[in-house]
N, C-alpha and C positions, 0 to 999 in steps of 0.2 A: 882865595875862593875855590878855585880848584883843587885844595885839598879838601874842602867839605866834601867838593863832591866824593873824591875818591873814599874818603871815608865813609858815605854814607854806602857805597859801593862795596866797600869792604866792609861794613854792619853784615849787608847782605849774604854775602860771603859768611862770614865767622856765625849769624843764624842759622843757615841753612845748614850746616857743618853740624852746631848744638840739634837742631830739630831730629837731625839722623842717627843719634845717639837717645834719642827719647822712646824709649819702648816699650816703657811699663806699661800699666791699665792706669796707675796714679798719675804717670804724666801727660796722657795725653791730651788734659784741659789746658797746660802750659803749654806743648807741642800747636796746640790749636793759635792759643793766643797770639802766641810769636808766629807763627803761619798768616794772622791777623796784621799782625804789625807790618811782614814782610809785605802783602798785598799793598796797604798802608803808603811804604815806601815807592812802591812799582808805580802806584796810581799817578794817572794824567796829573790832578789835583797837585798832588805832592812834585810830581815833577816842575810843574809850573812854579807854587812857591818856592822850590829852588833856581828859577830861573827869574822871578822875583827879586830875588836876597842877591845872585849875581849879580844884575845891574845895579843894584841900591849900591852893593861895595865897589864895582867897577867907580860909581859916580863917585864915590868915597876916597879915590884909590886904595880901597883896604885892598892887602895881595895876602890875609892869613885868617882863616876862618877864629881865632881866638880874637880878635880884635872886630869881627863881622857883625856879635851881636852890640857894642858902642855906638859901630858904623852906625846901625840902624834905626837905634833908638835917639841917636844927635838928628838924624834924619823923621823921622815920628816925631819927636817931640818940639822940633824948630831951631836946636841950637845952634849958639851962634858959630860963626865958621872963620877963623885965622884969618 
């Protein structure tokens, strides 16, 4: 789970990086969007659904964001449990 985080930590990072390389007049509707996106991330909202998705996999013991979305949907959906 804690590498979701960090990764979505490091999206942040590796856009803002792309955004300061955008300097045409053509990009700067992408530059905007992805500016879009990063807000997106930053937001209360979004933090929360991250904080969400942690305890759903905590309850899961999932410990790897590649098996988090199973976690979640065995969990949504009722499956049965070992």
């Amino acid at each position: 789970v804690f590498v979701f985080f960090l990764d979505t930590d490091r999206a942040l990072v590796l856009l803002e990086e792309y955004c300061k390389k955008l300097r045409k007049p053509e990009e700067q509707q992408l530059k905007k969007a992805i500016r879009k996106v990063m807000g997106i991330f930053k937001s209360s909202l979004f933090q929360a659904l991250l904080g969400s998705f942690k305890k759903k996999a905590t309850r899961h013991g999932t410990t790897s964001h590649t098996s988090l979305p199973a976690a979640l949907a065995c969990d949504d959906l009722g499956c049965l449990k070992d």
